[in-house]
C-alpha positions in Angstrom: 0.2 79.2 246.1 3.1 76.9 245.4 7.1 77.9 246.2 7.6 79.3 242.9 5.2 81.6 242.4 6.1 85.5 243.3 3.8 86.5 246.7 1.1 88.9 246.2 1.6 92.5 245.2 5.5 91.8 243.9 4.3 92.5 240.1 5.1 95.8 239.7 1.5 96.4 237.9 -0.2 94.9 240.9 -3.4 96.3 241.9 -2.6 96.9 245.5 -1.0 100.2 245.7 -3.7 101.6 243.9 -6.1 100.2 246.5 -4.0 101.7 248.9 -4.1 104.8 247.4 -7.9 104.7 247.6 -8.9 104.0 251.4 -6.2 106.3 251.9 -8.3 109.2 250.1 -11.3 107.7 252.0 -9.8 108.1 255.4 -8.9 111.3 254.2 -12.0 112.5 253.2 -13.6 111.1 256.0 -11.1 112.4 258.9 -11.5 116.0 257.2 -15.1 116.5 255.9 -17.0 114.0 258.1 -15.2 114.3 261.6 -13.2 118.0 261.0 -16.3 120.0 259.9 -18.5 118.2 262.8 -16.1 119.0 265.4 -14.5 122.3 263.9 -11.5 121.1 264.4 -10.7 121.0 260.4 -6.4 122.0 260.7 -6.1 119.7 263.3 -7.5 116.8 261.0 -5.8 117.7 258.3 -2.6 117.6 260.4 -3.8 114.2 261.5 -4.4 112.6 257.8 -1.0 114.1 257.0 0.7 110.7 256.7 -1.8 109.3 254.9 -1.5 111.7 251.8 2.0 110.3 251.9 0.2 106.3 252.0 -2.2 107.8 249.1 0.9 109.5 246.7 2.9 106.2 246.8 0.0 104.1 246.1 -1.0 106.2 243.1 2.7 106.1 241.9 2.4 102.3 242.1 5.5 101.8 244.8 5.0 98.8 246.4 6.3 100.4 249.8 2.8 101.3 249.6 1.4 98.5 250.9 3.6 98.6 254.4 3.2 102.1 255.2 -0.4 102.1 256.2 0.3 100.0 258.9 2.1 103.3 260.2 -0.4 105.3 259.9 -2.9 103.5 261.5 -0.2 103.3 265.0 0.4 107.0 264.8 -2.8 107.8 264.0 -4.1 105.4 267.0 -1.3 107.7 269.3 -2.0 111.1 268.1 -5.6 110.0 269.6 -5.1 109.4 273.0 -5.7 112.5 275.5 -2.6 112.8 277.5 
């Protein structure tokens, strides 16, 4: 990648948001179905994935915020965790 060209994801029809979008409606899915009907705890995982639907609209409205916000998901998601 030489100085001039634009980094990764700054075209505004890049394919990372969307990809975003996805794992985000994976971990979803996952967190809710998987986990949440295993445990019976399904409102408490669906509280839990809450910032992730945010992480999975911008990604499908091809923001490229998208590709940052994730990355806070994953550290509240990693505290929300923790027993106390």
């Amino acid at each position: 990648m030489s100085a001039t060209e634009p980094p990764i994801g700054a075209n505004p029809k890049s394919s990372v948001p969307v990809c975003v979008a996805v794992c985000s409606l994976l971990i979803i899915l996952a967190l809710v179905l998987g986990v949440g009907l295993a445990s019976n705890l399904v409102l408490r995982h669906i509280v839990q994935t809450v910032p992730f639907c945010v992480a999975a609209v911008l990604g499908v409205r091809r923001l490229l915020s998208a590709q940052l916000h994730p990355l806070n998901c994953a550290s509240l998601r990693g505290k929300a965790s923790w027993p106390v």
